[in-house]
C-alpha positions as CSV (number, residue, x, y, z in Angstrom):
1,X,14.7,-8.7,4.8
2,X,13.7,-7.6,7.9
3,X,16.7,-6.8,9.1
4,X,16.5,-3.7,6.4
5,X,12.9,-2.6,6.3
6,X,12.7,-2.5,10.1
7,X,15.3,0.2,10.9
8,X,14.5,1.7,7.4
9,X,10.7,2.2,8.8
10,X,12.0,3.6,12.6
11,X,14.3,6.0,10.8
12,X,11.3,7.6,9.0
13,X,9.0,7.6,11.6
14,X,11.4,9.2,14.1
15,X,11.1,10.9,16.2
16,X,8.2,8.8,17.0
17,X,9.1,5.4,18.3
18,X,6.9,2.1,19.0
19,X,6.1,1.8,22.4
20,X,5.1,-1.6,23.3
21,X,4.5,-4.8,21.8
22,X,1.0,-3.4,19.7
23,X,3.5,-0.7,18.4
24,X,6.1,-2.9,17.2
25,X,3.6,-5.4,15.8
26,X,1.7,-2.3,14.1
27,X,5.2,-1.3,12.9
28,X,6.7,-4.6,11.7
29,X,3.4,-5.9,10.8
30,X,2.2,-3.4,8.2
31,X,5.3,-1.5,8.0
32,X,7.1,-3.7,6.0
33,X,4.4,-5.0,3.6
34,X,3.3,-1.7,2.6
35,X,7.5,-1.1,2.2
36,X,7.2,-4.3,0.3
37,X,4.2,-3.3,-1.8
38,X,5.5,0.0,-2.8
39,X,8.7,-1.2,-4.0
40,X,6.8,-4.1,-6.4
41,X,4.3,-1.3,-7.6
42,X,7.1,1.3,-8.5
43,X,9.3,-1.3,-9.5
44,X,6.9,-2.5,-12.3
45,X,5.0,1.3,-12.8
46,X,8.4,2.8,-13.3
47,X,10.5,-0.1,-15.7
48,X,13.0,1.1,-18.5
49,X,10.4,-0.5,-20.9
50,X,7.8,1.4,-20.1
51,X,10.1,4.5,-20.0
52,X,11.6,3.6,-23.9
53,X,8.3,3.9,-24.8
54,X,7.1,7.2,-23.9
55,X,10.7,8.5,-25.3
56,X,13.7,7.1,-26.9
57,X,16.0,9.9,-25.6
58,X,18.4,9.6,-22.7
59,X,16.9,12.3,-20.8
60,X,12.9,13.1,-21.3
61,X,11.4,15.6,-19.4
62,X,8.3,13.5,-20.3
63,X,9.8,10.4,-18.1
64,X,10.4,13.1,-15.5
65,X,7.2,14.4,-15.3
66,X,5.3,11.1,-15.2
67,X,7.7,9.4,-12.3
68,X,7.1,12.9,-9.9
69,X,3.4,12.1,-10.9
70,X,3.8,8.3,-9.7
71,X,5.2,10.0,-6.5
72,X,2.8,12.9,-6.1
73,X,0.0,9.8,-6.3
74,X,1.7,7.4,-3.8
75,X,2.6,10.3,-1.3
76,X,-0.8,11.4,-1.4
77,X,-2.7,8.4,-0.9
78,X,-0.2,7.3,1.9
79,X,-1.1,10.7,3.8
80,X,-4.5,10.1,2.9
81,X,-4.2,6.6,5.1
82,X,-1.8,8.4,7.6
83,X,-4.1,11.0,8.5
84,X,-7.3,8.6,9.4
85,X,-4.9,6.0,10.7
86,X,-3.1,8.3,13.0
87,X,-5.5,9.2,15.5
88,X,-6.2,5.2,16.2
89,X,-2.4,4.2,16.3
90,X,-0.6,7.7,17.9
91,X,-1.2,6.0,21.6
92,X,1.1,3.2,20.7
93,X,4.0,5.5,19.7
94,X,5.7,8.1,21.8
């Protein structure tokens, strides 16, 4: 598993990098869980049951609307995190 999330997580912070042990432990330590996290809490938010039952049709604009709403959500509170974290974390990443 970590053998995916790892280079996953360097190929979206580039062109940062972690430099150091801190910065690899920062980045393999609550890298991945938060990966991990957000894949369980989309995976269940955004099921095919829960999709049926806002509309029965193959394509709803309804569905749509309510995943990019999932995402505005996610992104924002993840930026929200980013931008305090940042300034404690940026001198262990180049």
């Amino acid at each position: 598993m970590l053998a995916f999330y790892v280079p996953l997580l360097f190929l979206g912070i580039l062109p940062h990098r972690p430099r150091g042990f801190v910065g690899w432990l920062i980045l393999v330590g609550v890298g991945v869980p938060i990966v991990l996290v957000l894949e369980v809490l989309s995976g269940s938010v955004l099921t095919e049951q829960r999709g049926r039952g806002m509309s029965s049709a193959r394509f709803s604009v309804r569905r749509v609307l309510f995943a990019m709403a999932f995402a505005v959500v996610v992104f924002g509170a993840l930026s929200w995190i980013g931008f305090f974290a940042w300034p404690h974390i940026r001198e262990y990443f180049f």
